[in-house]
C-alpha positions as CSV (number, residue, x, y, z in Angstrom):
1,X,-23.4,-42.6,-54.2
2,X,-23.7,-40.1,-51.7
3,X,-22.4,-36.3,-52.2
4,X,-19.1,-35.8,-50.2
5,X,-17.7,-32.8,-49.3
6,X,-14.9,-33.0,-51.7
7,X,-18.2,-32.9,-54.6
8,X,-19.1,-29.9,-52.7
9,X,-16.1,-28.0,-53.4
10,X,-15.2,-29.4,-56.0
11,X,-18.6,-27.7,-58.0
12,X,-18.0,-24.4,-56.4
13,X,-17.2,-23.9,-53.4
14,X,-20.8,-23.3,-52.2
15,X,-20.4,-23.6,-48.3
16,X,-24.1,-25.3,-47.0
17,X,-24.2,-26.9,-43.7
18,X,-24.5,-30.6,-44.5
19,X,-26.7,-32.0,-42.0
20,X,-27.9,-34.4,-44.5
21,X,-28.1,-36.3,-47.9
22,X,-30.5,-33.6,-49.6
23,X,-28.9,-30.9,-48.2
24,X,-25.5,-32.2,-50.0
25,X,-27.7,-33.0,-53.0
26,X,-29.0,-29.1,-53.4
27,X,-25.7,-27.8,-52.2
28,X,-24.2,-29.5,-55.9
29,X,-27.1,-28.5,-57.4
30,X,-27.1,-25.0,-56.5
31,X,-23.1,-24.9,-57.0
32,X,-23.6,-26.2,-60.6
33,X,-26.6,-23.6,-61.1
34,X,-24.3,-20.7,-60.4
35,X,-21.2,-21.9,-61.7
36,X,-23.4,-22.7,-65.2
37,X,-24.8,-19.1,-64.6
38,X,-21.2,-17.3,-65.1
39,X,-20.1,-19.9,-67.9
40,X,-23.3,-19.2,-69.9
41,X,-22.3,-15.8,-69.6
42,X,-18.6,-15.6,-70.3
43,X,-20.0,-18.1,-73.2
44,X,-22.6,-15.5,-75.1
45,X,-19.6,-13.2,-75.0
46,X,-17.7,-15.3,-76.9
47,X,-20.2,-16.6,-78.9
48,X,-20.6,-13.1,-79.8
49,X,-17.3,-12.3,-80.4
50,X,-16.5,-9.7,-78.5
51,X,-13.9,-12.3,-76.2
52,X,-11.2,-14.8,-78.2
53,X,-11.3,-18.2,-77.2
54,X,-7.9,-17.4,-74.8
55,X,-9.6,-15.1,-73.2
56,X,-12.7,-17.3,-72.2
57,X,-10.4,-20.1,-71.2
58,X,-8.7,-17.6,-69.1
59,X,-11.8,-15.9,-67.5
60,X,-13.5,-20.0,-66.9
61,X,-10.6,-21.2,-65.2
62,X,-9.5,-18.0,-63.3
63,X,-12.9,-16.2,-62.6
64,X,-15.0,-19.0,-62.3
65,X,-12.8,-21.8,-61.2
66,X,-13.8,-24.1,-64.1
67,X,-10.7,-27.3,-64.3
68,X,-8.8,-26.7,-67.4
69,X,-10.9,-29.8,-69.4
70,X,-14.0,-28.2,-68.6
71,X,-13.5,-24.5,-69.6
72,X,-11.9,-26.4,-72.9
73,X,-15.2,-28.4,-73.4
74,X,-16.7,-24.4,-73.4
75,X,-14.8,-23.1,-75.5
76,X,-15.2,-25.8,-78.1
77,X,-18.9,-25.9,-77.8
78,X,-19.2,-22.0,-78.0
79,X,-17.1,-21.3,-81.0
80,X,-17.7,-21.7,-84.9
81,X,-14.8,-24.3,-85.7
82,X,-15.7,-23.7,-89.1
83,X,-14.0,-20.4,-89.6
84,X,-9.8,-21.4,-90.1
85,X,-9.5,-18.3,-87.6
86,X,-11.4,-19.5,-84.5
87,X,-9.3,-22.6,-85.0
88,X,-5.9,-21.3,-85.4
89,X,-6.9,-19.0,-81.9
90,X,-8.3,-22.3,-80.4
91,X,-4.7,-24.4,-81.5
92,X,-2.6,-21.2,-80.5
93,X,-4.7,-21.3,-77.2
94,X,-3.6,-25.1,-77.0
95,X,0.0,-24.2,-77.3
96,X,0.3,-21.2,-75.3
97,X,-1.3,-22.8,-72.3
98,X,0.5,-26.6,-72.7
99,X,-2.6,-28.4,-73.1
100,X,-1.2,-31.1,-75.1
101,X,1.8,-33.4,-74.5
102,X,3.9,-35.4,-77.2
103,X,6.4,-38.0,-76.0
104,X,6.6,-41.5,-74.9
105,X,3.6,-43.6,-72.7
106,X,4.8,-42.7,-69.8
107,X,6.6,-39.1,-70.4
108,X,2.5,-38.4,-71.2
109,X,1.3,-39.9,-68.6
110,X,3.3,-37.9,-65.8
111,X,2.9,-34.9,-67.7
112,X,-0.7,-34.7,-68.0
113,X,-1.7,-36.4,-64.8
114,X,-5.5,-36.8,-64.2
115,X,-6.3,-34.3,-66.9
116,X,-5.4,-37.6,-69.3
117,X,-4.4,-40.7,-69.5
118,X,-7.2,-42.0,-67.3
119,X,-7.9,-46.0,-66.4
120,X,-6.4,-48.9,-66.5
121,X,-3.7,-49.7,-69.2
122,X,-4.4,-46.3,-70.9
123,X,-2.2,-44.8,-73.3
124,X,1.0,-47.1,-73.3
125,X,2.2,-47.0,-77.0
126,X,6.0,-47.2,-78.5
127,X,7.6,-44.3,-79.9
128,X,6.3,-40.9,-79.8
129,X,2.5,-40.2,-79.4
130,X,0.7,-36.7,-78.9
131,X,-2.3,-36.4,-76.2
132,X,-4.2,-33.6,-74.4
133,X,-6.2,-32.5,-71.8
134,X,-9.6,-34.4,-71.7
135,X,-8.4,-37.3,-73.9
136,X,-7.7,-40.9,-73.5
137,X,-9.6,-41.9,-70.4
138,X,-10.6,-45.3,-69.9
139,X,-9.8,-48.4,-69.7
140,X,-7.0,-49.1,-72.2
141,X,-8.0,-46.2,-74.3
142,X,-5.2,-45.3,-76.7
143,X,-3.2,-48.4,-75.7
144,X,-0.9,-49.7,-78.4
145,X,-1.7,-46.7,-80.8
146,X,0.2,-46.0,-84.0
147,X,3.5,-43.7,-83.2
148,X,3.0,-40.5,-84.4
149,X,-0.9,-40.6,-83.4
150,X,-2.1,-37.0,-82.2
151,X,-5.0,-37.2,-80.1
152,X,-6.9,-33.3,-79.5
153,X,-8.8,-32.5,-76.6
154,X,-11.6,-34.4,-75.0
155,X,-11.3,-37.2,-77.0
156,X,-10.9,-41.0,-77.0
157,X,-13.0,-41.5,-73.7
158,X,-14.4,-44.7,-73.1
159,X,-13.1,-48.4,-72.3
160,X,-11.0,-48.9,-75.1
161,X,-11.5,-46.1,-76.9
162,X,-8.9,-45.9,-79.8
163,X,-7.4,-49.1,-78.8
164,X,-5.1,-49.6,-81.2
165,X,-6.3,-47.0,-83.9
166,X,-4.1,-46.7,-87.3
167,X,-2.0,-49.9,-85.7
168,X,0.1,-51.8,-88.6
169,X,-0.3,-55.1,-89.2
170,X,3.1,-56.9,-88.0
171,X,4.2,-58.2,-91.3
172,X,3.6,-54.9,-92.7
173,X,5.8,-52.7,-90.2
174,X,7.7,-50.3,-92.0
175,X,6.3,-50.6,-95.1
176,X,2.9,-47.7,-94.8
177,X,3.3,-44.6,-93.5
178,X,0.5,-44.2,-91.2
179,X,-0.6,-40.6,-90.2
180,X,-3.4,-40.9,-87.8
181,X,-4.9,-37.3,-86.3
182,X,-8.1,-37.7,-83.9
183,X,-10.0,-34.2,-83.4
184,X,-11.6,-32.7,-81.3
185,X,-14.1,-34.2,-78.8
186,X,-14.3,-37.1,-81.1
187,X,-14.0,-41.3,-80.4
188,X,-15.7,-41.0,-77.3
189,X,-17.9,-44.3,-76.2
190,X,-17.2,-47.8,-75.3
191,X,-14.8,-48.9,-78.5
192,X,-15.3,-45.6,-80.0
193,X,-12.3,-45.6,-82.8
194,X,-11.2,-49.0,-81.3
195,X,-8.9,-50.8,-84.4
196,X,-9.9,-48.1,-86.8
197,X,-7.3,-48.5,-89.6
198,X,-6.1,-51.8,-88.4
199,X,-4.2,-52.9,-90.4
200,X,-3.1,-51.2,-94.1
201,X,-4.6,-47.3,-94.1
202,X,-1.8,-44.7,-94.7
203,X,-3.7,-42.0,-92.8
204,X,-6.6,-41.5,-91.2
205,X,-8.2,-38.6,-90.1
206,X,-11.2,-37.8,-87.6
207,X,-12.7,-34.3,-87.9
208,X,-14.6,-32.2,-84.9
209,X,-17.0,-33.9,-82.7
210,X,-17.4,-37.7,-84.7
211,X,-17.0,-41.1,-84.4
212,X,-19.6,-40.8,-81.1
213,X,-21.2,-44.0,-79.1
214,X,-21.0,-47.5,-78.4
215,X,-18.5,-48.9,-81.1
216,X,-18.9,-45.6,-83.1
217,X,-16.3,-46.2,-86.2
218,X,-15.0,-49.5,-84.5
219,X,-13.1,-51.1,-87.4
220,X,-13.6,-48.4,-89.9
221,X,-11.1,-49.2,-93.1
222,X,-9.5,-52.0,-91.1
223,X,-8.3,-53.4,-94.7
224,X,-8.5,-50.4,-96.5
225,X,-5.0,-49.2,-98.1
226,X,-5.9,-45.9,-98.8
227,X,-6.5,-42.6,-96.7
228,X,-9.8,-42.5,-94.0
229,X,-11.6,-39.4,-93.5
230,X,-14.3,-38.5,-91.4
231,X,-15.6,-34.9,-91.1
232,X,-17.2,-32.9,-88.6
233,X,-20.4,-34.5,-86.5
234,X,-20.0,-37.8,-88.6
235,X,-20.4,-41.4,-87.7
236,X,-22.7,-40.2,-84.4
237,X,-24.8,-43.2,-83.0
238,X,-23.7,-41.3,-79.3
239,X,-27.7,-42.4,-78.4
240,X,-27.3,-45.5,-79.8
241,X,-24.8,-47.7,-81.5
242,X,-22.3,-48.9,-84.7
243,X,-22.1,-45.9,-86.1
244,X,-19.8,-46.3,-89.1
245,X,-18.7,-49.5,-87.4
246,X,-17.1,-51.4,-90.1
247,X,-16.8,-49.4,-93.2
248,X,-13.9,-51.1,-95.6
249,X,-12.3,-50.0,-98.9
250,X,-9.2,-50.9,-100.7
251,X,-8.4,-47.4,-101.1
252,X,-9.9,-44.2,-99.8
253,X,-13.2,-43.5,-97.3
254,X,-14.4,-40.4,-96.9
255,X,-17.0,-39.4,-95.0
256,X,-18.0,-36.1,-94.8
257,X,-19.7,-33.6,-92.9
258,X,-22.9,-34.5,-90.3
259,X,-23.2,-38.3,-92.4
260,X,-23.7,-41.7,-91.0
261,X,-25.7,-40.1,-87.8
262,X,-27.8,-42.5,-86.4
263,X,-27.5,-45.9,-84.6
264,X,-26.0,-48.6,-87.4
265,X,-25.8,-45.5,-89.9
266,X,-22.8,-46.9,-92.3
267,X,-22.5,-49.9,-90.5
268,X,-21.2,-51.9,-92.7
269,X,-20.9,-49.5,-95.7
270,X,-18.4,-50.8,-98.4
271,X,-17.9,-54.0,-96.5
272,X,-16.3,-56.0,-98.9
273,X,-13.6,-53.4,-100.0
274,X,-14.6,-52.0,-102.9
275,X,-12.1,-49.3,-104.8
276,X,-13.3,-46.4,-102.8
277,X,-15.8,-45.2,-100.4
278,X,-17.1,-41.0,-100.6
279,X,-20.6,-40.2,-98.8
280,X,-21.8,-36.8,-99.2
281,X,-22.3,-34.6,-96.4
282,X,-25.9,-35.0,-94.4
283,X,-26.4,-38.1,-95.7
284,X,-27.2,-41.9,-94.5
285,X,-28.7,-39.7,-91.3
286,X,-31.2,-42.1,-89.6
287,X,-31.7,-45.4,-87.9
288,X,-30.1,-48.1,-90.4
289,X,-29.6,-45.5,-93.1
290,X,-26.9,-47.1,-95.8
291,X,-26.9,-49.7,-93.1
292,X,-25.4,-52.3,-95.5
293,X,-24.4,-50.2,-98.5
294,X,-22.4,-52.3,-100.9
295,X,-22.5,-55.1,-98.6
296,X,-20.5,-57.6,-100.3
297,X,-19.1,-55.1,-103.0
298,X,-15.4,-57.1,-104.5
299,X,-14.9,-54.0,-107.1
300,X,-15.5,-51.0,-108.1
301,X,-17.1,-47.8,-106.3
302,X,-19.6,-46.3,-103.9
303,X,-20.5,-42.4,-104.3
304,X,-22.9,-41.2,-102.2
305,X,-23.9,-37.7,-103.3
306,X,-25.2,-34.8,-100.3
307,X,-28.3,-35.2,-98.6
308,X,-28.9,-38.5,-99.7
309,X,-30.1,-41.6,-97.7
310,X,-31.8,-39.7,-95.3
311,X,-34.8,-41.4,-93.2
312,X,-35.4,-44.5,-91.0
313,X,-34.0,-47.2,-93.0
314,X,-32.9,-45.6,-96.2
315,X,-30.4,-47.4,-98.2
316,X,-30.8,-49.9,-95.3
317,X,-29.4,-52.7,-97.7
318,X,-28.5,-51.0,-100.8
319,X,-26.3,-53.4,-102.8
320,X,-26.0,-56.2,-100.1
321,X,-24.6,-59.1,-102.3
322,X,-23.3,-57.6,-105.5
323,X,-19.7,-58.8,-106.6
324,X,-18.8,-56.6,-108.8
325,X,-20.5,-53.3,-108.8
326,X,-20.7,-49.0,-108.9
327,X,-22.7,-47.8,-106.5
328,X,-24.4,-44.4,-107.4
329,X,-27.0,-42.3,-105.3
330,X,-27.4,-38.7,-106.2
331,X,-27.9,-35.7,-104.2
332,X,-30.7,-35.6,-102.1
333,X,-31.9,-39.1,-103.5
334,X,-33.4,-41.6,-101.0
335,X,-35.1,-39.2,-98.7
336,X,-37.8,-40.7,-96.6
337,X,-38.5,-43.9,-94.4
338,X,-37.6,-47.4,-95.9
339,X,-36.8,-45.9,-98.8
340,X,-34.7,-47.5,-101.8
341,X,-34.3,-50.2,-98.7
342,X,-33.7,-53.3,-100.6
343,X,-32.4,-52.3,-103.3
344,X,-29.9,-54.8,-105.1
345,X,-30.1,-57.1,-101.9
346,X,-30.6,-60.6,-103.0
347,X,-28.1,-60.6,-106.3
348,X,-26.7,-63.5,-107.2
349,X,-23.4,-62.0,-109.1
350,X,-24.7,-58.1,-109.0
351,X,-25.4,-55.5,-111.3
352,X,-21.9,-54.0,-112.7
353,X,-24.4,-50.2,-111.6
354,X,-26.6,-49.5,-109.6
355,X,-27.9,-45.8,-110.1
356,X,-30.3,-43.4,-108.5
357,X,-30.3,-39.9,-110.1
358,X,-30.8,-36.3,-108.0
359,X,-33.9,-36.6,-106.0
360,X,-34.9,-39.4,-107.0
361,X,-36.9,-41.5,-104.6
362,X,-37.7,-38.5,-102.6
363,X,-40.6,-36.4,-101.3
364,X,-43.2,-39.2,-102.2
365,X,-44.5,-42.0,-99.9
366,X,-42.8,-44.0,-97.4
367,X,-41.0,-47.0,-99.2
368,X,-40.1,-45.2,-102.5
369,X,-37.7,-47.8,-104.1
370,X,-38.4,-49.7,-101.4
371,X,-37.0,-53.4,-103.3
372,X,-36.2,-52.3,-106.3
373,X,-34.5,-54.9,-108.3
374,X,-34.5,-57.1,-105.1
375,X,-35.2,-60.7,-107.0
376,X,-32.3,-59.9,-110.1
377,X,-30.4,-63.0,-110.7
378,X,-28.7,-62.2,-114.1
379,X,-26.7,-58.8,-113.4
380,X,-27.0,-56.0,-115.6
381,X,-27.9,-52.4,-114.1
382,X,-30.3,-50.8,-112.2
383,X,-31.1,-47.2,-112.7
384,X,-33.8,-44.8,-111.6
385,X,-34.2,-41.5,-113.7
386,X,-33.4,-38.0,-111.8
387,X,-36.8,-37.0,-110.2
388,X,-38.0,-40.2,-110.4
389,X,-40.2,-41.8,-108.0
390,X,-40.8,-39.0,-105.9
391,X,-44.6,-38.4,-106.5
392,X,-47.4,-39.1,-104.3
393,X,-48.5,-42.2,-106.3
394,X,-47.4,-45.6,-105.5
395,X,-44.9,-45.9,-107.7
396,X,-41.2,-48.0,-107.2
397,X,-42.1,-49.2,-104.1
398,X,-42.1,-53.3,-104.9
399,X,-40.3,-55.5,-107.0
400,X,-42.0,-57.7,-110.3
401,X,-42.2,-61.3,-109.6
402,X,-39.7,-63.6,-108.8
403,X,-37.9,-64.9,-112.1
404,X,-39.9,-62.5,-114.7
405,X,-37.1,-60.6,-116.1
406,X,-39.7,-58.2,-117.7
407,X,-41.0,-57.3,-114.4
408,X,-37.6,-56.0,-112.9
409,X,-35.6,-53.6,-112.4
410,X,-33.6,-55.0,-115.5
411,X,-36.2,-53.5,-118.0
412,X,-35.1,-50.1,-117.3
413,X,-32.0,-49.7,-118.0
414,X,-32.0,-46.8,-120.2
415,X,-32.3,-43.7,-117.4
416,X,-36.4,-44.3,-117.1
417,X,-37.9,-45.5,-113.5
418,X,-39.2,-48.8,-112.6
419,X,-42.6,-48.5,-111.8
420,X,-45.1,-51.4,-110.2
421,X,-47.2,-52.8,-112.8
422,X,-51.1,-53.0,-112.3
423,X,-52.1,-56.6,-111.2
424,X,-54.8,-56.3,-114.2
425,X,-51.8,-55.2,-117.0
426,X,-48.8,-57.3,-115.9
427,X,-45.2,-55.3,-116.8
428,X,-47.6,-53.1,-118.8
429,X,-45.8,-49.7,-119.1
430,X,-43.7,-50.3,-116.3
431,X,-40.3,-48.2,-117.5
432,X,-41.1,-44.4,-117.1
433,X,-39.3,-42.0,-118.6
């Protein structure tokens, strides 16, 4: 598309005689250069703390002509959201300038006009909703929400972007209190949010800057009947795609702080509903990591300790067919690429535990654990030891052969580590302490 006049102005007022397409083109470009100039500086200021986030709001959209979305994007960026004070300034700076609006569809609509609201069939919803500036643009984004839904800034952008997020089922109306708050420059992507909740969660609850790409947390607890949480810079696959996209519990999932990151990170994490769902924070970070974590779980729990599950396919199928099963991974277990990949995938009716202690299958080679217990057909547990299979050697990376229960993972059930017999000393020594 050409650069109009209008884009001229409209990125600084930088007046450039436009007698033709480049000179339009470095007219924008030298309008964004200077304009980026005085927000980079009004930004180190705050950053440094010597302005409040009021008073860099005020001095982007007054001094430097920034729209009202945009100075709101700098102050999020700029500002440590982990400190409770920087975001009770940031939510009194949200009040004291009306950047949010609560009432019906169309009371919402008018109020906010292009700063939300955006696209075809966006935000229409019954009862009371809460939406601000930067939020809800796209194609049917935030159509047919939950009532009561509060959507902060800058979020929900994409076609159909929190379509229908925390929405009861019909036969269910009345019955579950549904509580559904979507933070900060989170749900944003084609689908981003889109059914999350669907049909039974009492709350859910979307923390800073999550839930980011293509189908990002599409679907996530859409039978669970307990509470979904997602912390800060979770469920991002905002290069990619599916981040957390069908996670599902009977009760609770919680997914904390900078987990899941990565395209098909979580995808289909606790997809069978088992009781309840907790990853760590930093964990399952990677391309497929915890891709198909519990896979087709029926019962019991999945516990994913911090910094665990972190490399190119880590946990990539962790528990795919168990029935009945807990689900264990320690803290800062499953570090690497393809490791503990298979583990517990081809089960016939599933260990009742699976296991893997602190730091175990870790710092050692590329596909530690790799299919640990993968040929199983008669239950039991699998466990690897804290520490375990974390050395340079080859150890844990394969499974015994096919039918020899005294080549599995099902020898070691006592807190030792499975470790790959020697072709000349078959299942010699393979449990290691």
């Amino acid at each position: 598309r050409l650069a109009s006049k209008e884009d001229v102005a409209n990125e600084g007022d930088v007046n450039i005689a436009e007698d033709g397409v480049g000179n339009r083109r470095r007219a924008i470009k030298a309008a964004k250069t200077t304009k980026a100039a005085k927000t980079t500086k009004a930004a180190k200021a705050s950053k440094a703390g010597s302005i409040t986030p009021a008073e860099l709001f005020k001095t982007l959209t007054d001094d430097n002509n920034l729209s009202r979305e945009a100075a709101l994007e700098a102050v999020y960026s700029v500002n440590d959201l982990s400190k409770s004070s920087t975001v009770n300034q940031i939510g009194k700076l949200l009040d004291d300038e009306d950047l949010c609006f609560t009432g019906t569809a169309s009371d919402v609509s008018a109020a906010c006009g292009d700063e939300c609201c955006t696209g075809p069939d966006a935000c229409e919803w019954e009862g009371d909703a809460t939406v601000c500036i930067g939020s809800c643009k796209g194609e049917q984004s935030c159509y047919q929400i939950e009532e009561g839904t509060k959507v902060a800034p800058l979020s929900c952008v994409g076609r159909f972007a929190c379509t229908f997020v925390g929405r009861k089922n019909a036969d269910l109306a009345g019955q579950i209190a549904t509580d559904v708050v979507i933070g900060p420059k989170s749900c944003r992507g084609r689908e981003s949010c889109s059914s999350m909740g669907f049909r039974y969660a009492k709350s859910i609850n979307i923390g800073y800057a999550s839930c980011l790409g293509y189908e990002a947390c599409y679907y996530l607890g859409s039978y669970a009947k307990g509470e979904i949480f997602v912390g800060k810079y979770a469920c991002d696959s905002q290069f990619s795609k599916y981040a957390c996209h069908y996670a599902d519990a009977d009760e609770d999932i919680t997914i904390r702080d900078t987990s899941c990151v990565g395209e098909k990170a979580c995808y289909f994490l606790g997809q069978r509903r088992p009781g309840t769902v907790d990853v760590g924070s930093d964990s399952c970070f990677g391309y497929k990591a915890c891709y198909e974590l519990g896979g087709n779980v029926i019962d019991g729990n999945i516990d994913i300790e911090n910094g665990a599950c972190v490399g190119k396919g880590a946990c990539e199928r962790l528990g795919k067919n168990t029935e009945s099963a807990t689900i264990f991974i320690g803290t800062q277990a499953c570090n690497g690429n393809q490791v503990c990949k298979s583990i517990g995938a081809s089960y016939d009716n599933g260990p009742s535990l699976i296991s893997i202690g602190d730091k175990a299958c870790s710092s050692g080679p590329d596909y530690a654990c790799f299919a640990f217990g993968y040929s199983v057909y008669d239950g039991g547990e699998v466990k690897v030891a804290a520490n375990a299979c974390s050395d340079e050697d080859d150890v844990c990376t394969k499974y015994g052969p096919n039918g020899d229960a005294a080549c599995d993972a099902n020898a070691c059930n006592n807190g030792e580590s499975f470790k790959m017999p020697a072709v000349e000393e078959p299942c010699a020594e393979i449990c290691v302490a």
